[in-house]
N, CA, C and O of each residue as an XYZ file, in Angstrom:
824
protein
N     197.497     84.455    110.535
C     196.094     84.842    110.692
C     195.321     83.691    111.329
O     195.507     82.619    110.752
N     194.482     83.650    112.401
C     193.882     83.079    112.937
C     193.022     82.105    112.851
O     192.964     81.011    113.411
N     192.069     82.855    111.749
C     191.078     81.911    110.477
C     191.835     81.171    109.481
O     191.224     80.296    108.868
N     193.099     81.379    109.207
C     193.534     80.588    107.633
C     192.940     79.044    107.809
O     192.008     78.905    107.018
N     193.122     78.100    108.417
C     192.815     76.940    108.696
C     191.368     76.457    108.599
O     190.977     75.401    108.101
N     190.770     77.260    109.070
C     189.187     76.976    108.327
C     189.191     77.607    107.073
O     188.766     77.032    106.071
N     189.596     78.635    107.059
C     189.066     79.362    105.488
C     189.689     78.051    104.750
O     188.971     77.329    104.059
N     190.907     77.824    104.921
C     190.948     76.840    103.976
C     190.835     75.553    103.871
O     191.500     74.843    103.116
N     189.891     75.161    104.711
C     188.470     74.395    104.592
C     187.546     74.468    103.624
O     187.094     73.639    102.834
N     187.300     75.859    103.865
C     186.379     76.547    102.631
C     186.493     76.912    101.680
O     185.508     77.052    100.956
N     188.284     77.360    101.090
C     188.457     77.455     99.692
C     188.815     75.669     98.725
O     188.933     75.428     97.523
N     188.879     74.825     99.869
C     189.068     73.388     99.569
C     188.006     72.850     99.261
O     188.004     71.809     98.604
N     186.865     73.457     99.680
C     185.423     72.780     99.606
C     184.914     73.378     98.542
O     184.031     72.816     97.894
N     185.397     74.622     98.193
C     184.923     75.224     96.759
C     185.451     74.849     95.667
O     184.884     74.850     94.574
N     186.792     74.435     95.934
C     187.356     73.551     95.235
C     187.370     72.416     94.831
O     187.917     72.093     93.777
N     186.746     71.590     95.633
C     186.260     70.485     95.623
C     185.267     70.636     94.613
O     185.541     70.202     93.494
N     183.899     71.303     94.853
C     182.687     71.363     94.264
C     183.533     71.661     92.518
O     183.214     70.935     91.577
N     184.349     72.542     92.379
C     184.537     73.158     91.302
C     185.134     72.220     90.166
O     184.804     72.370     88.990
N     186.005     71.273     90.567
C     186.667     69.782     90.099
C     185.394     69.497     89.117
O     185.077     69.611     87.933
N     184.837     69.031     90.436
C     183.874     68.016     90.492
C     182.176     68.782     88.973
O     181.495     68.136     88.178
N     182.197     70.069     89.243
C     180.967     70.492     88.456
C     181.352     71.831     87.409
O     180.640     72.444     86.615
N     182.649     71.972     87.743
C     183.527     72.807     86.539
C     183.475     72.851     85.216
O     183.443     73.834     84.476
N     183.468     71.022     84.815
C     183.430     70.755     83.316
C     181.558     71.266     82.897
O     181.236     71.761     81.817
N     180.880     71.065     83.698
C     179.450     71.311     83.276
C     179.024     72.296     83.569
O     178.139     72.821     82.894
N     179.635     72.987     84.923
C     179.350     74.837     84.552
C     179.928     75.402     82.570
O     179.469     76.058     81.635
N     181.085     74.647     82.885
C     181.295     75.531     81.700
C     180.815     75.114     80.217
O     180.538     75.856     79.275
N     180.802     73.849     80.282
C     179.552     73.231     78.946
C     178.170     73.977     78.955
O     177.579     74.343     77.938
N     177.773     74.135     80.143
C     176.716     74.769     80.509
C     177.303     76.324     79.319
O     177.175     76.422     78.098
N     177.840     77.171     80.170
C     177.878     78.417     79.458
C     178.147     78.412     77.815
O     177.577     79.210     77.071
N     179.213     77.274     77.289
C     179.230     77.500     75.997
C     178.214     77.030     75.238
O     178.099     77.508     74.110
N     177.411     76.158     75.620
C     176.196     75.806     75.048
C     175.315     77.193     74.814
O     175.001     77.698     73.736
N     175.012     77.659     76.173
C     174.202     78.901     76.656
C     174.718     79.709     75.281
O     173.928     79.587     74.345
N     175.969     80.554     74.985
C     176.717     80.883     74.344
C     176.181     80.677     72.697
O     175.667     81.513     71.953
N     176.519     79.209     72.439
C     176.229     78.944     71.082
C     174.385     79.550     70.560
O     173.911     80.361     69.763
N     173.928     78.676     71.468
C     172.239     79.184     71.027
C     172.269     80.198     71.106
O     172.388     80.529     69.926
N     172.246     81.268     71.794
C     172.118     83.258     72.064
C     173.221     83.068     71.191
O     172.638     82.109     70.686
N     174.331     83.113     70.526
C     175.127     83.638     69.798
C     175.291     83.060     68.318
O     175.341     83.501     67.169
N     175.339     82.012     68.878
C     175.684     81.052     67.580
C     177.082     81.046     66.734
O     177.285     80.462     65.670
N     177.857     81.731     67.375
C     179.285     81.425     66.756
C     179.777     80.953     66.844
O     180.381     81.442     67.799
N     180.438     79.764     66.526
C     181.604     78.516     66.864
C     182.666     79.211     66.919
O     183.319     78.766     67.863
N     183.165     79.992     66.470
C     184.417     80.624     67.209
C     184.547     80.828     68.488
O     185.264     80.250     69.305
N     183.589     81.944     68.648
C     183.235     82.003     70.250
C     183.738     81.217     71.329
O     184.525     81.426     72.252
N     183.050     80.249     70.940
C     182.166     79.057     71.902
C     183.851     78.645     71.934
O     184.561     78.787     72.930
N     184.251     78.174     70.780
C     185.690     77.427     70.930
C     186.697     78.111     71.647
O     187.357     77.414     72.418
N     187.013     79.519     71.561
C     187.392     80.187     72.191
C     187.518     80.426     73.865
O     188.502     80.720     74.544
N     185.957     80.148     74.284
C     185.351     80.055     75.474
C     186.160     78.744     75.970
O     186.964     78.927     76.884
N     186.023     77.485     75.467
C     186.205     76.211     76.042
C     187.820     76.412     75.974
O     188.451     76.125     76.991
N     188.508     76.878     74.862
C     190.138     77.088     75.246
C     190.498     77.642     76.485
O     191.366     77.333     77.301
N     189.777     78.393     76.456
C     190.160     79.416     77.844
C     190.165     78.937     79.343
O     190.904     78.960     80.327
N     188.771     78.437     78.910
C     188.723     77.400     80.282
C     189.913     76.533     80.981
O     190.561     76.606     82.025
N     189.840     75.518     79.639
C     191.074     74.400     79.712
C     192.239     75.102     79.688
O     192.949     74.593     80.556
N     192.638     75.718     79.325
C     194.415     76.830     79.311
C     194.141     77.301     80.884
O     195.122     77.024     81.575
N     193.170     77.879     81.563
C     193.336     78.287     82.973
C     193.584     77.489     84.015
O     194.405     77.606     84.925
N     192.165     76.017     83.609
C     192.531     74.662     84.478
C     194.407     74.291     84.645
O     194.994     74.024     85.693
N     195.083     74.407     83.061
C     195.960     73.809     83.251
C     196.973     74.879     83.719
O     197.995     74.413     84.224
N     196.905     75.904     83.665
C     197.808     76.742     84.415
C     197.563     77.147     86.174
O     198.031     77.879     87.046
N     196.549     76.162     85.976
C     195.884     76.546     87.852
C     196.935     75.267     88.446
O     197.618     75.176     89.467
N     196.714     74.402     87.348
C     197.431     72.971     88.134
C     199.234     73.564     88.274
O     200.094     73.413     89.142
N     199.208     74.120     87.234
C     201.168     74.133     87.803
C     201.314     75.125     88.698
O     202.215     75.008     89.528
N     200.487     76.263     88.713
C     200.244     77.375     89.914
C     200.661     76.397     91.271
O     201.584     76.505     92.079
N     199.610     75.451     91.148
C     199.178     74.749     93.080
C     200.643     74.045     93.173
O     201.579     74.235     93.950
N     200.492     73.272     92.215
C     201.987     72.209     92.693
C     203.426     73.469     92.861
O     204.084     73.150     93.851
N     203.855     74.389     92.356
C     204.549     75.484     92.617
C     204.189     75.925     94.401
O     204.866     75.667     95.397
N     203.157     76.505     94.313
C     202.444     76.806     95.615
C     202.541     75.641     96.773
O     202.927     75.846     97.924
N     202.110     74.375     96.238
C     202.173     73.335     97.847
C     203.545     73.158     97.675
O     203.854     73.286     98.859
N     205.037     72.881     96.870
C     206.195     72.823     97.443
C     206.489     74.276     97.719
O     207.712     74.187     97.828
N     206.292     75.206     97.856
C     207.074     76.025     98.368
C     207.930     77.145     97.694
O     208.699     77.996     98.143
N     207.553     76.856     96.596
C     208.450     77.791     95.342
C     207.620     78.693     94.967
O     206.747     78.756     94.101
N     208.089     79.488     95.872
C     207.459     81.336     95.801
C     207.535     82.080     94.621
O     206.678     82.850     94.188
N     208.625     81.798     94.124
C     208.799     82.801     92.974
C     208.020     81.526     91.430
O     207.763     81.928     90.296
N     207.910     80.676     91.718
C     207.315     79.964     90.575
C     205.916     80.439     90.629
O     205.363     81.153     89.793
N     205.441     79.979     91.655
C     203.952     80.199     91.739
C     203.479     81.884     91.844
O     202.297     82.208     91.728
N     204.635     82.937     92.091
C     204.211     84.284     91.402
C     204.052     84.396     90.046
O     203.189     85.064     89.476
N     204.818     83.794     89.598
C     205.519     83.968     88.137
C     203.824     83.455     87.169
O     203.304     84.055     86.228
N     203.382     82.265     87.815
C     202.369     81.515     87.085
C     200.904     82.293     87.653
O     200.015     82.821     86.986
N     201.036     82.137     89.182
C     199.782     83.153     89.393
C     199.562     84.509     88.755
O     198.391     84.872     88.642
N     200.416     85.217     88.371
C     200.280     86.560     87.581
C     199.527     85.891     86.190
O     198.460     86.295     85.729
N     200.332     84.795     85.652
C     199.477     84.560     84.533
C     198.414     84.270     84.466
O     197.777     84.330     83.414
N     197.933     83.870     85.597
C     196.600     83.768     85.722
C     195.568     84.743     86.075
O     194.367     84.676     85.813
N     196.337     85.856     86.842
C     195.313     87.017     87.440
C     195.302     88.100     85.902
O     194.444     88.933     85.611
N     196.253     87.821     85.303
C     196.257     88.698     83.677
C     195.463     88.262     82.718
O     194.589     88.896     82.127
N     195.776     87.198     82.581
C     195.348     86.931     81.446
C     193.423     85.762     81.781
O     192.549     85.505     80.953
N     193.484     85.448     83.029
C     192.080     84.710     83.442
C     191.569     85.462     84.135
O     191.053     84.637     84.888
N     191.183     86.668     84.635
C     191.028     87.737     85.493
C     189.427     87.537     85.185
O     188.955     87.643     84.053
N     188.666     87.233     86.352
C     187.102     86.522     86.786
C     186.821     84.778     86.320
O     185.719     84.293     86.065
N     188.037     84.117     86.306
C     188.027     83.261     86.474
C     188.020     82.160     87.845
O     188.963     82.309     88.621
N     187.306     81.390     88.078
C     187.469     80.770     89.517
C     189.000     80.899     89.905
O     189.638     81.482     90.781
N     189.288     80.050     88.801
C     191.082     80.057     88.937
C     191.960     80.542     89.390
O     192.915     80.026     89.970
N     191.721     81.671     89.162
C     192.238     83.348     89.367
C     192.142     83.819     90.720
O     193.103     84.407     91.217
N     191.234     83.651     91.279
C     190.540     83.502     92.467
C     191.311     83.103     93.698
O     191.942     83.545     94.658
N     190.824     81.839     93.012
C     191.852     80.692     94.231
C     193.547     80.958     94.179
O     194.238     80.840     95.191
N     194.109     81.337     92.836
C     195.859     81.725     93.057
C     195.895     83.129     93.862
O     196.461     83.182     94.954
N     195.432     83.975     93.438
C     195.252     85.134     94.362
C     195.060     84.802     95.954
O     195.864     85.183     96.805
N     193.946     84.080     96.223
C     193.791     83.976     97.597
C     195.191     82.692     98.390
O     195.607     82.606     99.545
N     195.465     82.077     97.417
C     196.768     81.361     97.876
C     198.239     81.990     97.851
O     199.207     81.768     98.579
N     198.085     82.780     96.851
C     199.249     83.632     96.639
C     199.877     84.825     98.213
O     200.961     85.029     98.759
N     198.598     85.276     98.377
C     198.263     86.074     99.713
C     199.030     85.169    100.460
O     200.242     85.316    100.617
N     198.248     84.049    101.024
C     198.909     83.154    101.989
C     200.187     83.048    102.155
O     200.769     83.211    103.227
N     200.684     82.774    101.114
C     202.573     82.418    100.564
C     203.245     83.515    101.124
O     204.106     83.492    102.005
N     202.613     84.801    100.332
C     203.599     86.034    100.681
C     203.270     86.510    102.046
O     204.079     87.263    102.588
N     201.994     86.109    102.783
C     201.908     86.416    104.531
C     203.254     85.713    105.614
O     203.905     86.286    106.488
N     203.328     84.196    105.104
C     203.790     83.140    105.312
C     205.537     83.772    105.515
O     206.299     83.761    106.482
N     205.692     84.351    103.926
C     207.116     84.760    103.778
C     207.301     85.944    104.483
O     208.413     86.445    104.322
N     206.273     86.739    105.469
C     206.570     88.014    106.235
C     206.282     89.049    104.925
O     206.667     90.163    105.280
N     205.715     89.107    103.456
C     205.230     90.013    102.796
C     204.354     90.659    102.609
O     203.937     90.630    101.451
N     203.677     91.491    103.523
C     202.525     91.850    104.409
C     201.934     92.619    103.277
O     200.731     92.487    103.051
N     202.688     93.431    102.524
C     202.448     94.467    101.060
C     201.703     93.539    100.183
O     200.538     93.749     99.848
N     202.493     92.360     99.764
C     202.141     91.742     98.292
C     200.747     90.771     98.745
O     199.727     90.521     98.104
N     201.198     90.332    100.188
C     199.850     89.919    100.658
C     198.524     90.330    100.406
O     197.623     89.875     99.702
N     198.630     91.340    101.182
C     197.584     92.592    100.936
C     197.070     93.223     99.325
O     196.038     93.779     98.950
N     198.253     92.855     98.680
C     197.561     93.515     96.919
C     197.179     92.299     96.649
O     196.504     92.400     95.625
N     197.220     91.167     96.987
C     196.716     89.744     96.258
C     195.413     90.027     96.753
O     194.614     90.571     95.990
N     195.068     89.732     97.947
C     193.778     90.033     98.866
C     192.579     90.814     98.366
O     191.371     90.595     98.276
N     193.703     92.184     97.969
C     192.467     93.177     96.995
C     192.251     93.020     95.814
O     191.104     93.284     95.453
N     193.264     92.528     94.736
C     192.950     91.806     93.469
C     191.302     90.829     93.557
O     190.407     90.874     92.713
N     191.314     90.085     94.720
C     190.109     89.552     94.637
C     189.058     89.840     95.150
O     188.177     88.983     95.083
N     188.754     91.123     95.842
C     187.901     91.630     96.372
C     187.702     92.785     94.839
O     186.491     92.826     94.621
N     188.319     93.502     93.988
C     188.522     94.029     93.052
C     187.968     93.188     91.682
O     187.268     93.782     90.862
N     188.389     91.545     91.467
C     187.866     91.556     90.390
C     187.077     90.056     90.609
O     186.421     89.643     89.653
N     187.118     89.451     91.529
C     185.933     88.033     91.782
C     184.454     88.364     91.359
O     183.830     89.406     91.560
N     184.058     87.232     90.732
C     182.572     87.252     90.622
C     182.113     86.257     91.672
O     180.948     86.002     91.365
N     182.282     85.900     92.232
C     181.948     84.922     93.052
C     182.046     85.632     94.761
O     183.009     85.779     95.515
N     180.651     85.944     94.902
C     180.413     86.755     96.300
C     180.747     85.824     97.660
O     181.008     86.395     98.719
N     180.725     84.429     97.574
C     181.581     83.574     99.096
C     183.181     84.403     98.478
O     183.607     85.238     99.276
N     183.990     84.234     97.241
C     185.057     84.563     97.633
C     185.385     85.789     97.649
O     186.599     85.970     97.552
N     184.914     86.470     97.713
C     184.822     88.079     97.612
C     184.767     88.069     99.183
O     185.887     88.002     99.690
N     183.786     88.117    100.011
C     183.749     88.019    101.317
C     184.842     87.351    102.272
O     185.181     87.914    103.313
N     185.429     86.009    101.835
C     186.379     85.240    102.399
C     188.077     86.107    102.106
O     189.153     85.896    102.664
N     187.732     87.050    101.072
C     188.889     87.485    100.686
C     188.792     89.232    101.821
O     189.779     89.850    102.220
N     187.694     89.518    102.010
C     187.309     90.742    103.187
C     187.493     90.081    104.044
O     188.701     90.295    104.157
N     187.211     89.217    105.003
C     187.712     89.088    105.754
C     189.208     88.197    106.486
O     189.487     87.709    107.581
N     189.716     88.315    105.482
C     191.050     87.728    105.306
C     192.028     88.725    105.375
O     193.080     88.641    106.008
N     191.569     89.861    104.569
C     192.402     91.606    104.514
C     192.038     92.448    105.807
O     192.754     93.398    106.122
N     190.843     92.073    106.610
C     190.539     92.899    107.211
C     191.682     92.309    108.806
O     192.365     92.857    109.671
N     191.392     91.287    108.515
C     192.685     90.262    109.925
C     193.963     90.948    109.609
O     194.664     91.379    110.525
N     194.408     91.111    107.985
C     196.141     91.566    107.756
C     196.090     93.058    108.022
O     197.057     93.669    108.476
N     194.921     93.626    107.724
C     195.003     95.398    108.573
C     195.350     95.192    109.860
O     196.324     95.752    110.364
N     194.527     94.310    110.543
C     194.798     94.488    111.732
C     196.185     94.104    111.904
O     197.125     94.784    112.314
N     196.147     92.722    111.466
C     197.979     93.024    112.426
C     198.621     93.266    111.577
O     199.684     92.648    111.527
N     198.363     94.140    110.624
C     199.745     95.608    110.224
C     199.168     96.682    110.977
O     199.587     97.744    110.516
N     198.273     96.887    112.075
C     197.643     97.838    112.969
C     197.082     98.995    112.469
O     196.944    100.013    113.147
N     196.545     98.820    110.593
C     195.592     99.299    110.377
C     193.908     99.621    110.640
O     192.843     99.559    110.025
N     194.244     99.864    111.489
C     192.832     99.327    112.367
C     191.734    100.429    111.777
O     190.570    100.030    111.783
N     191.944    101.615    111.326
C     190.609    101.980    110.386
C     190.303    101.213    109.170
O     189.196    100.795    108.830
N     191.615    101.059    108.454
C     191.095     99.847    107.095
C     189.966     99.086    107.818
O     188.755     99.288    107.740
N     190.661     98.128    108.568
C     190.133     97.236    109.469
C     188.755     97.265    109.502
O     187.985     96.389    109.110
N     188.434     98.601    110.121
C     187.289     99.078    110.771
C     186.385     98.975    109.743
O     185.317     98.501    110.129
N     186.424     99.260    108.512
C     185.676    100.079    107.451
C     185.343     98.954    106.870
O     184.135     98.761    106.728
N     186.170     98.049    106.443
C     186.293     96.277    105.467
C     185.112     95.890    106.478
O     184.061     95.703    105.865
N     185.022     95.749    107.624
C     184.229     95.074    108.769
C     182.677     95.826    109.393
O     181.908     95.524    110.306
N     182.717     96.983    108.323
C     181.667     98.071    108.737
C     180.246     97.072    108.282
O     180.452     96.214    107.425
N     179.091     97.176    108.754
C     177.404     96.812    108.560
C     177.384     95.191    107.721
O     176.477     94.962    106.921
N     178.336     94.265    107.968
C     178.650     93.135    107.490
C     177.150     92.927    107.280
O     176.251     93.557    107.837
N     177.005     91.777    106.237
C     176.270     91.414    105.092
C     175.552     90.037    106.165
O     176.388     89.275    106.651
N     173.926     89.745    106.522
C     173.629     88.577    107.239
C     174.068     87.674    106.331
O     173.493     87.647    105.243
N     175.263     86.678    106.612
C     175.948     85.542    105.879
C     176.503     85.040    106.671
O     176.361     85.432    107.829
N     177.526     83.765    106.309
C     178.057     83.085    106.912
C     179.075     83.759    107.522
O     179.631     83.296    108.517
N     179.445     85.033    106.925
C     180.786     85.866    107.321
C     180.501     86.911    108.541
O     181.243     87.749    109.053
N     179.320     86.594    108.780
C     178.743     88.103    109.718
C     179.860     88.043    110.997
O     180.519     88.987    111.433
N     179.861     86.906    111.368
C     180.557     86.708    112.618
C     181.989     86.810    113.238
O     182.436     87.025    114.364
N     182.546     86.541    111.905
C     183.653     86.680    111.524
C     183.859     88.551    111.411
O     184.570     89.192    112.185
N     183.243     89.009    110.538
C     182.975     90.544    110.868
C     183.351     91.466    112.034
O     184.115     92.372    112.369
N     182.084     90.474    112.556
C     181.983     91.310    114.511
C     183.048     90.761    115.555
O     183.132     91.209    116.698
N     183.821     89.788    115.074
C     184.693     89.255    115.908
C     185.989     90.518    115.778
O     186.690     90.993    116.671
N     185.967     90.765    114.535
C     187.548     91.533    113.817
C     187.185     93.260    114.284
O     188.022     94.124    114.548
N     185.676     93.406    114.278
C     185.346     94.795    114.962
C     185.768     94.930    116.155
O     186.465     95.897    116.458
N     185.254     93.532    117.463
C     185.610     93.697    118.592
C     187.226     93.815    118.790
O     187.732     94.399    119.748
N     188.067     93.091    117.604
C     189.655     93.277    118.469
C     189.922     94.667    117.765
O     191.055     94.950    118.155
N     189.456     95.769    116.872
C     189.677     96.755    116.626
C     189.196     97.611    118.306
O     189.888     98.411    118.935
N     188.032     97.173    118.605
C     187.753     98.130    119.635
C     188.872     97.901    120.729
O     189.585     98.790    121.194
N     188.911     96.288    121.130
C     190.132     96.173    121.820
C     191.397     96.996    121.920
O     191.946     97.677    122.786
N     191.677     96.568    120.390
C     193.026     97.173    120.564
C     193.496     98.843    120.458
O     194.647     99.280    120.453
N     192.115     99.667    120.369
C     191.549    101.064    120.542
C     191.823    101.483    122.109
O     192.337    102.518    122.534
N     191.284    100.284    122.872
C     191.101    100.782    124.172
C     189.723    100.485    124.247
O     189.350     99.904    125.265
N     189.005    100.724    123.499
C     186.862    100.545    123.905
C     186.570     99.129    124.158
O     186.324     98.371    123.220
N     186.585     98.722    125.424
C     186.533     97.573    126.017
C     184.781     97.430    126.227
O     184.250     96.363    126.536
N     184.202     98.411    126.051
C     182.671     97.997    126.329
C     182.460     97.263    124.245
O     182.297     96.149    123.749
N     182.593     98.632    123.717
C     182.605     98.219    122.163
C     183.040     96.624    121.891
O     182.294     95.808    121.349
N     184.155     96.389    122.288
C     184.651     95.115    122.252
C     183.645     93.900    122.519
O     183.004     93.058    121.890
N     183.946     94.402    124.105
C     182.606     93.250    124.722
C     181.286     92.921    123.956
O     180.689     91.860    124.138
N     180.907     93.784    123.182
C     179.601     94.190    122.332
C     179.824     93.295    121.465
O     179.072     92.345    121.249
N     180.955     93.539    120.850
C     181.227     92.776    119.567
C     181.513     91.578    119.317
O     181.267     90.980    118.269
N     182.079     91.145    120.321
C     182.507     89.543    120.531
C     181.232     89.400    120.802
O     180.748     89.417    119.670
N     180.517     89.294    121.401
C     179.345     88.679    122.083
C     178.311     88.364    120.892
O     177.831     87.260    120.639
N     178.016     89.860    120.053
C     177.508     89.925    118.673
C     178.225     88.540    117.963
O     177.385     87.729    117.573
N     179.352     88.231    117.785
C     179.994     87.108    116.807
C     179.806     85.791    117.365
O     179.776     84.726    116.748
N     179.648     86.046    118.955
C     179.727     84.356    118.883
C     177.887     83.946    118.824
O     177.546     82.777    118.641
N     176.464     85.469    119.070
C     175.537     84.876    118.740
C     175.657     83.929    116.926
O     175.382     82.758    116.665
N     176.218     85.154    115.916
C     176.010     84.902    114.738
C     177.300     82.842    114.378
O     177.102     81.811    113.735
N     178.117     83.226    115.026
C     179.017     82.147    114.839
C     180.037     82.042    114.134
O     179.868     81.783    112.943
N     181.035     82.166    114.516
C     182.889     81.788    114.070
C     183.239     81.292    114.131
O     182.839     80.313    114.760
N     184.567     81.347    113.489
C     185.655     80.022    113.485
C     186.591     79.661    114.609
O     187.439     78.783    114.458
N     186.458     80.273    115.641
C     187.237     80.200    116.817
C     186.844     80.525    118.083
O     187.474     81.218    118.881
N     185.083     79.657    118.348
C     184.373     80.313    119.735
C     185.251     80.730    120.604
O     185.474     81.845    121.074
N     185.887     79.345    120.819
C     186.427     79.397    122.379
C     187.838     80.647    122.545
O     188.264     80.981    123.650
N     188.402     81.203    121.208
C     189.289     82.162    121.862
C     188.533     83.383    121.836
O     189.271     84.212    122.367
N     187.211     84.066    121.428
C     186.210     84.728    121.180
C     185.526     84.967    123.143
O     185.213     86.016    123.705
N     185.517     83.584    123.667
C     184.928     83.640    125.268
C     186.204     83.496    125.657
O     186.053     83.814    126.837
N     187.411     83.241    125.548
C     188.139     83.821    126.817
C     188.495     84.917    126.535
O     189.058     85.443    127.495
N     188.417     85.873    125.210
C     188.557     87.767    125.046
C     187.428     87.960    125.822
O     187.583     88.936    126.556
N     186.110     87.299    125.985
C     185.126     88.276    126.469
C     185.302     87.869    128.120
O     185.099     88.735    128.971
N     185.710     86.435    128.513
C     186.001     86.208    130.180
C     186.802     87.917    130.540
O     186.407     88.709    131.396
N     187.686     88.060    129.835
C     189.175     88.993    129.932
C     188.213     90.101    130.366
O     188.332     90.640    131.466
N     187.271     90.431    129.502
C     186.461     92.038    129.412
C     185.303     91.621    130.330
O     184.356     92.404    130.415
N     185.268     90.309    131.125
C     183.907     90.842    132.219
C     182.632     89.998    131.412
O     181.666     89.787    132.145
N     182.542     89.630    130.389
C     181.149     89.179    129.727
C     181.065     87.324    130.010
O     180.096     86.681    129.608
């Protein structure tokens, strides 16, 4: 996929932030928690959960950066089961995708992809995960999925990205004006790959 290399820029940078302000989001909530609730069970409960996901995120990645596919399924499931709207969860899903694209598993790809468009609370990765599925429709030449994932995109950082994945649907339709439309639309809003964006539109005349 074309974008992986920036996106994962951007799931690194969320990651980054998340390290870094994780422990106090979530002090934050169990505090929040204790006062509105006041149960120390709860609350303790809450902070286990946390720390049990952190540490099953860490053997997830190191599985995931060497290369051991079937480890990092084995651990990412535990995480999409049992941490399911957890950041955590999130990020193995959207890495998991990668792995099984990587390995030519275009299927398991694709159900990781929708797992997080299905259960993320977090609307950057919800979006990063649409337009990540909407690139693997296309080149499995689903091009209505495609079409539909990429339909009245949201004014965000993703808009562009959107209208870029509309124009190679029109492309690869045949609607070379549609196309032209659409690229042109993405590179006003802005993507991750101007310059192959103007030589599709040199190709179509724009």
């Amino acid at each position: 996929m074309s974008t992986y290399q920036t996106e994962e820029e951007q799931v690194e940078a969320i990651k980054s932030w998340w390290k870094e302000n994780g422990k106090s989001v979530i002090g934050g909530v169990v505090l929040g928690l204790a006062v509105v609730g006041g149960g120390k069970g709860w609350v303790e409960y809450q902070r286990v959960q946390a720390e049990n996901a952190s540490a099953y995120f860490e053997g997830f990645s190191q599985a995931a950066f060497s290369g051991d596919l079937e480890t990092a399924e084995r651990r990412g499931k535990t995480l999409l089961d049992e941490y399911k709207g957890a950041a955590y969860a999130d990020f193995a899903a959207l890495e998991l995708a990668q792995l099984q694209y990587n390995a030519e598993n275009k299927d398991k790809a694709r159900a990781h992809l929708q797992w997080v468009l299905d259960n993320s609370k977090q609307e950057a990765i919800s979006q990063l995960a649409k337009v990540r599925l909407a690139r693997l429709m296309l080149d499995m030449k689903a091009y209505d999925e495609a079409s539909s994932l990429t339909a009245n995109p949201a004014e965000d950082a993703y808009q562009g990205e959107f209208l870029s994945i509309q124009g190679e649907v029109k492309l690869a339709q045949g609607d070379r004006e549609a196309a032209r439309v659409a690229f042109s639309r993405a590179l006003e809003k802005g993507v991750s790959n101007p310059g192959l964006i103007r030589m599709k539109l040199m190709g179509l005349g724009g």
